[in-house]
DOVOTOR-519000 format. One record per atom (N, C-alpha, C, O): x, y, z. Coordinates in steps of 0.2 Angstrom, whole numbers. Layout:
  east north    up
     X     Y     Z
...
//
This chain:
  east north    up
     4    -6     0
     0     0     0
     4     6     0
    10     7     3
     1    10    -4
     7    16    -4
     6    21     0
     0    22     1
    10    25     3
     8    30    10
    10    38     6
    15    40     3
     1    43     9
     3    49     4
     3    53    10
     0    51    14
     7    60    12
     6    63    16
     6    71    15
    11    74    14
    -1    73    16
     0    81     9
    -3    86    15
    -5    84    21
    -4    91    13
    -5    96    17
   -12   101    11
   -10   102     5
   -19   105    15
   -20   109    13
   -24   115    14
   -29   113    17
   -24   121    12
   -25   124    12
   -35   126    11
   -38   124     6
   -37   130    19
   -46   131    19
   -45   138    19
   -46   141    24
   -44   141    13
   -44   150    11
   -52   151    12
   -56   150     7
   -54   153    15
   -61   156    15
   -61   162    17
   -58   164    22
   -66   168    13
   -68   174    12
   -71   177    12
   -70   178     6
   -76   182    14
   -84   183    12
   -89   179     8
   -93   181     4
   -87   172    13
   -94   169    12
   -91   164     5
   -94   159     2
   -84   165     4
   -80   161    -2
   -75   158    -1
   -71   161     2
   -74   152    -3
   -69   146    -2
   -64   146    -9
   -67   146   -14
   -60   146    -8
   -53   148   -12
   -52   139   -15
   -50   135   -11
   -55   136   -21
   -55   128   -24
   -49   130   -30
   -49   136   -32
   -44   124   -33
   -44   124   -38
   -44   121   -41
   -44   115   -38
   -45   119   -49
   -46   115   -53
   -42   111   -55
   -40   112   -61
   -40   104   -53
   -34   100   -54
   -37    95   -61
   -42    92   -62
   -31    95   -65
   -32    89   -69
   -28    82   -68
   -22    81   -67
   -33    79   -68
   -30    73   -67
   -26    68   -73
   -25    70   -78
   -24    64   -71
   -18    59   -76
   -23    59   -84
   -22    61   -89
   -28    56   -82
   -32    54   -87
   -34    60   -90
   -35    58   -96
   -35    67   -89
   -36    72   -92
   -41    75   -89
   -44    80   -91
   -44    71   -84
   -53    74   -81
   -49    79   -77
   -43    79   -78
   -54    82   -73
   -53    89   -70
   -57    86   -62
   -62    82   -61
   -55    91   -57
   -58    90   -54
   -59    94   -47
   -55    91   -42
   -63   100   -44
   -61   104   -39
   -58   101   -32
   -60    96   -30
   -54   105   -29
   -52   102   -24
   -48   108   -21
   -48   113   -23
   -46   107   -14
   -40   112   -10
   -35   114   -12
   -32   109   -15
   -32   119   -12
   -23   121   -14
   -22   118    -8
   -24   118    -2
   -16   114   -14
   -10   111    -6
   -11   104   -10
   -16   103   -13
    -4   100    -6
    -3    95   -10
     3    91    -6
     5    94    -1
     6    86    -8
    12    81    -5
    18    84    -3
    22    86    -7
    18    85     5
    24    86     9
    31    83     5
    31    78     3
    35    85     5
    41    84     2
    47    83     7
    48    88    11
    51    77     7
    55    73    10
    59    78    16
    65    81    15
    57    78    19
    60    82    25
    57    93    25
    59    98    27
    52    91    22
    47    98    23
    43    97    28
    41    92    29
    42   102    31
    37   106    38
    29   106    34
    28   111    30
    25   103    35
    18   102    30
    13   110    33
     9   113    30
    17   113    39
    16   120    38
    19   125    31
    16   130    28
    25   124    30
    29   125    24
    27   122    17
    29   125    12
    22   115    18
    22   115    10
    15   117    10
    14   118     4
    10   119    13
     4   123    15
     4   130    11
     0   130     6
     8   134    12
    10   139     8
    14   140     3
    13   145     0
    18   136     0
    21   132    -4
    17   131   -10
    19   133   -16
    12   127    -8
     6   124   -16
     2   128   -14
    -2   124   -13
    -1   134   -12
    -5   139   -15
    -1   143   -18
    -4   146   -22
     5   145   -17
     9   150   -22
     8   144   -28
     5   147   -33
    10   138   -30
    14   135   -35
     8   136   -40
     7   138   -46
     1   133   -34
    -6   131   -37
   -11   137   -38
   -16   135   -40
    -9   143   -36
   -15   148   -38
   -12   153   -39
   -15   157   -43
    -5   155   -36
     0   161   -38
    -3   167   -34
    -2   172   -36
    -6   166   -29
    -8   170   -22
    -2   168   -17
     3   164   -17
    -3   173   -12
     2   172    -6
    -3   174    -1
    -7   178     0
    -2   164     5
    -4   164     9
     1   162    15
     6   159    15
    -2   165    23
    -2   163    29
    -6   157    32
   -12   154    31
    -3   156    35
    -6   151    38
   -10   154    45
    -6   158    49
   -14   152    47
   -18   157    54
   -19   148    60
   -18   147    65
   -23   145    55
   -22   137    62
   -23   131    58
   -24   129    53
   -21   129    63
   -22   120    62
   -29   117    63
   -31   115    68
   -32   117    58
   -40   113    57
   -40   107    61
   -43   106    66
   -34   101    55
   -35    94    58
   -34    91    54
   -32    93    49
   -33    83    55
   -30    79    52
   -35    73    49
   -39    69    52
   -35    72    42
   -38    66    40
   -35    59    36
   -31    59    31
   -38    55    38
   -33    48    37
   -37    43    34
   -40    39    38
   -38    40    26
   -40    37    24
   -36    32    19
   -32    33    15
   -42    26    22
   -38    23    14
   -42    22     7
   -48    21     8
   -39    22     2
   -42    22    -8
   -38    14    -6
   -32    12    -4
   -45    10    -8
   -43     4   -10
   -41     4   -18
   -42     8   -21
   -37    -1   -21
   -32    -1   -27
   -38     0   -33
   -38     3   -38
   -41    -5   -31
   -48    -4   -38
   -50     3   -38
   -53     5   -43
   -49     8   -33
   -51    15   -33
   -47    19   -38
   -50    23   -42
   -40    18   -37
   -38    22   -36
   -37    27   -46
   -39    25   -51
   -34    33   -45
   -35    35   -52
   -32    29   -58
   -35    27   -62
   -25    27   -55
   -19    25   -61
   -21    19   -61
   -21    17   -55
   -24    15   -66
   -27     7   -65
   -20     4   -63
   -16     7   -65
   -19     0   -60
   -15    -6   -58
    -9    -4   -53
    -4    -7   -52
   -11     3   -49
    -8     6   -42
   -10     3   -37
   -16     1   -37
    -6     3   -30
    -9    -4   -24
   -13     5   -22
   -13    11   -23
   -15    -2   -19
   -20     3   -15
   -15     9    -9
    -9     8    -7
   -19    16    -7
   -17    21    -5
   -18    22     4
   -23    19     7
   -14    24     7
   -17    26    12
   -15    33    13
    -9    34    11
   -21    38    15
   -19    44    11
   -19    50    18
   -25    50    21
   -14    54    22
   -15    56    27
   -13    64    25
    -7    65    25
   -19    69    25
   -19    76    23
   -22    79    30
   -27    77    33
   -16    86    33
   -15    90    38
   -18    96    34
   -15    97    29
   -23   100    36
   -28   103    34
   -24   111    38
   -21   111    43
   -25   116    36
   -24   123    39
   -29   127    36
   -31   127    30
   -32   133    41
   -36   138    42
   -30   143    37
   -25   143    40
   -30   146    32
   -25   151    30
   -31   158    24
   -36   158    21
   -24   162    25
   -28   168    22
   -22   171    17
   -15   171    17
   -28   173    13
   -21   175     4
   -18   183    10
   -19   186    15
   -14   184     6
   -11   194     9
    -8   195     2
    -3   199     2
    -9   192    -4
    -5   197   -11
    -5   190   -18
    -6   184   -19
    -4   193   -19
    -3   189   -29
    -8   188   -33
   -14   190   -31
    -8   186   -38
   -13   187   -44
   -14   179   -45
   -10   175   -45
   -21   177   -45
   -26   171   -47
   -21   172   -54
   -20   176   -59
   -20   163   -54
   -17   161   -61
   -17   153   -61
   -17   150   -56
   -16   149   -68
   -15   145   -66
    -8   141   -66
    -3   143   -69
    -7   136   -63
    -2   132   -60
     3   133   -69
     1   132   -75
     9   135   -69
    12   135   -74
    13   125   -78
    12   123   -84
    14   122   -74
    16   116   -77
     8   113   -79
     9   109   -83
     4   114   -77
    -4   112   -80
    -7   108   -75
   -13   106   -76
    -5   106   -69
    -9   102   -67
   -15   106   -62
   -19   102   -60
   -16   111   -60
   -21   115   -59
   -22   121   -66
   -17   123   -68
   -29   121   -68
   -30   122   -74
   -33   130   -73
   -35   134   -77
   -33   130   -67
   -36   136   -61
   -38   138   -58
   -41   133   -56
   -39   143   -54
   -40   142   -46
   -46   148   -45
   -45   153   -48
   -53   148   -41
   -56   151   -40
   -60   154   -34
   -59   150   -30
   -63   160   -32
   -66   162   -26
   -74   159   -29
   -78   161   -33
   -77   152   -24
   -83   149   -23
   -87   150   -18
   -86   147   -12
   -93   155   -18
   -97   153   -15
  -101   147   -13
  -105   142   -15
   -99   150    -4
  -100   142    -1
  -106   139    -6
  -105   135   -10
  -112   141    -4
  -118   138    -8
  -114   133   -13
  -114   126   -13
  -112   136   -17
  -111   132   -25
  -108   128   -26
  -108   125   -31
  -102   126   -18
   -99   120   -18
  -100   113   -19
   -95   109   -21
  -108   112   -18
  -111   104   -17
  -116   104   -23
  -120   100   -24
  -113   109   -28
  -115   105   -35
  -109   107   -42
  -109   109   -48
  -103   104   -38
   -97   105   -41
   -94    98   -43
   -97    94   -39
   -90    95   -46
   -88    88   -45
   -81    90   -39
   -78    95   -41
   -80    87   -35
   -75    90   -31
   -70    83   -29
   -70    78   -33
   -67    83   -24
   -62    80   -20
   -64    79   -14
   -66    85   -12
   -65    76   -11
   -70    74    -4
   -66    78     1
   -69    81     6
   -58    78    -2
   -55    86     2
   -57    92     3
   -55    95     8
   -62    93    -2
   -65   100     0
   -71    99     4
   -71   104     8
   -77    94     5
   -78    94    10
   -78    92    16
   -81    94    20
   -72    86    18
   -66    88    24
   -66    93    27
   -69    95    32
   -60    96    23
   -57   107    24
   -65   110    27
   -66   111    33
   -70   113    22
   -75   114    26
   -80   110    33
   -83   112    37
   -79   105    31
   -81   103    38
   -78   106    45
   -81   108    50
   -70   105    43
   -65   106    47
   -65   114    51
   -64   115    57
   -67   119    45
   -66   124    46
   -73   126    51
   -72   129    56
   -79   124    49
   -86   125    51
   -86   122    59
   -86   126    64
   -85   119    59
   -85   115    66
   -80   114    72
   -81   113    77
   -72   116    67
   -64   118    73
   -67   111    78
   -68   112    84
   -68   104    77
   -68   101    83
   -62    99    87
   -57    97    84
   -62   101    92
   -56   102    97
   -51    95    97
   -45    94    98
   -54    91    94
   -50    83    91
   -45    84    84
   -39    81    83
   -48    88    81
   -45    90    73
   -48    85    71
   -45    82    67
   -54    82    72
   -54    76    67
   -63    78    66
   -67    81    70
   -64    74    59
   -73    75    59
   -71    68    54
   -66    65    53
   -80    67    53
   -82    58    51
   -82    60    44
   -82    66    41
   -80    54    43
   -76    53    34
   -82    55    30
   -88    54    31
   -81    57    24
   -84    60    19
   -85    54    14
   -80    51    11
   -92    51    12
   -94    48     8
   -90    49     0
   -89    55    -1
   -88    44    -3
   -87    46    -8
   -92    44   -13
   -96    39   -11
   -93    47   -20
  -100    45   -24
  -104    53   -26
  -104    58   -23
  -105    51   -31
  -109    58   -35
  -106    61   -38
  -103    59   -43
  -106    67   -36
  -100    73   -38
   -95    73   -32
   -89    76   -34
   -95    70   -25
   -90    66   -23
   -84    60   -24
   -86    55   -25
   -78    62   -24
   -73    59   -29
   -67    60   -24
   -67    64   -19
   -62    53   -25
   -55    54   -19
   -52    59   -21
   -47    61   -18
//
């Protein structure tokens, strides 16, 4: 089983959450959080701010620590057919932009990055990340942790 450990970013703002649109291997697309896989001896505070410069070309702080969640993508799930299965552990941060200009990721894998009104979130195809991060952000339960997010519908790992 392969072990992922990524970190991400819950930019919220007058009533709008900060999504970007990743493309996936196969070419689909799909909304999800800035922020992405901690890097060999990186502080997941550090790559937190990291992948929203890479991935939206804003400049963010970090203000707190949401919570941590920890699942596994059994192998039949996973995007790349004939990948073992995943156990996937993403550190979640409360963070706020302070400067740069909305763009998309230079190398293509965020195809761009947007301000979402909450409402509009739950008829988006997304990343179960995003509503994790929101859960996380709505609720601060003093454990860092809330109940796993079905995947199915316009829900996706």
């Amino acid at each position: 089983m392969d072990l992922r450990l990524a970190a991400y970013a819950v930019c919220i703002e007058e009533g709008r959450v900060l999504l970007a649109h990743a493309v996936k291997p196969d070419g689909g697309k799909v909304w999800t959080l800035p922020g992405g896989r901690v890097e060999h001896a990186e502080d997941p505070f550090d790559t937190v701010v990291r992948e929203v410069a890479e991935e939206t070309g804003l400049d963010a702080v970090v203000e707190s620590l949401l919570g941590v969640d920890s699942r596994t993508i059994p192998a039949a799930e996973r995007r790349v057919p004939g990948s073992p299965g995943l156990h996937s552990v993403g550190i979640f941060y409360r963070a706020r932009i302070t400067g740069g200009h909305l763009r998309p990721e230079p190398n293509g894998e965020t195809a761009e990055s947007v301000w979402t009104p909450l409402p509009d979130v739950p008829r988006r195809a997304r990343s179960s990340l995003v509503d994790i991060g929101l859960a996380l952000a709505r609720s601060a339960p003093a454990t860092g942790h809330v109940a796993p997010v079905r995947v199915g519908g316009l829900i996706q790992h």
